[in-house]
C-alpha positions in Angstrom: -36.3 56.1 25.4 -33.8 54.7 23.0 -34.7 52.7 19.9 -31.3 50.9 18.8 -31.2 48.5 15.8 -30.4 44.8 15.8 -26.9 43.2 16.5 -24.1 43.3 13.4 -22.8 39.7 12.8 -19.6 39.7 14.3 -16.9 41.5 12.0 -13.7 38.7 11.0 -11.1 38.4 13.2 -8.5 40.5 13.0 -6.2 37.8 13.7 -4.5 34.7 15.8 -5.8 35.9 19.0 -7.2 39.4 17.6 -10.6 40.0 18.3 -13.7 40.8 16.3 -16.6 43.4 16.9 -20.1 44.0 15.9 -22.5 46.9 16.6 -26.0 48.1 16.1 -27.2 51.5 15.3 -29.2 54.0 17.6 -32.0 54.4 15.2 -34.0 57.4 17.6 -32.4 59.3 20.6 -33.6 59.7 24.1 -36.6 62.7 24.1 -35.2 63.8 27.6 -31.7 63.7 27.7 -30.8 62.8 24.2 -28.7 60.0 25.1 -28.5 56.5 24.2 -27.0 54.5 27.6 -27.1 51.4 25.4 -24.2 48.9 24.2 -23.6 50.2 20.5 -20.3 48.2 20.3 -19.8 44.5 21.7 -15.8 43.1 21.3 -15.1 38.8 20.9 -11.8 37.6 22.2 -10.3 34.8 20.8 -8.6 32.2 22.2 -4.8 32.1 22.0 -5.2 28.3 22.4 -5.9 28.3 18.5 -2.4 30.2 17.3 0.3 28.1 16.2 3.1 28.1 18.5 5.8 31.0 18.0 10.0 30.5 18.8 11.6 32.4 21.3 14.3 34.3 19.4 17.5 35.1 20.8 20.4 37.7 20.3 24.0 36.8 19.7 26.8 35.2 22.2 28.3 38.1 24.4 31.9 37.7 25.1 33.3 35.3 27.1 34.0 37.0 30.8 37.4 37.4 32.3 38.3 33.8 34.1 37.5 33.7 37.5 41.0 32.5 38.6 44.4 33.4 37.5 46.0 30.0 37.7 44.1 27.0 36.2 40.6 25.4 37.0 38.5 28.7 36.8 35.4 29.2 34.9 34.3 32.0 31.7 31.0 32.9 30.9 28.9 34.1 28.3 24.8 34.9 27.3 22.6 35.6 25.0 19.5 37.9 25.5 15.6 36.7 24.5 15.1 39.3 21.7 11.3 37.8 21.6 9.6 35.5 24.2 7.6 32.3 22.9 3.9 32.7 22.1 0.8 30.6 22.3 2.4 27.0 23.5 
């Protein structure tokens, strides 16, 4: 049977919605197989709910497009691309 040690604290986060870890160490093997089937390694989420709130970013203008009629009253368009999409709000 396995003999394992008692829980780590958790580690710090490793960031605004990162995650920390602890673990505990296998202190004597299994005399049969030699294996430990026990959690060693336990993972804490955080909540994205406690990041500030990032900006979308976005690229530049593209060039207008070619008028959609020849003689008066038509339309030109243009866009700009999301470069990065708005986090956490």
């Amino acid at each position: 049977e396995c003999v394992v040690g008692e829980w780590s604290p958790f580690s710090p986060c490793s960031g605004c919605g990162g995650h920390s870890t602890r673990v505990r160490r296998i202190l004597a093997k299994g005399a049969m197989s030699g294996e430990c089937p026990v959690t060693r390694e336990q993972v804490k989420c955080e909540d994205d709910h406690m990041c500030p709130p990032v900006d979308c970013l976005v690229g530049d203008w593209t060039w207008f497009t070619a008028c959609s009629h020849n003689c008066g009253g038509g339309t030109q368009r243009r866009r700009r691309d999301v470069t990065r999409a708005p986090q956490y709000g």
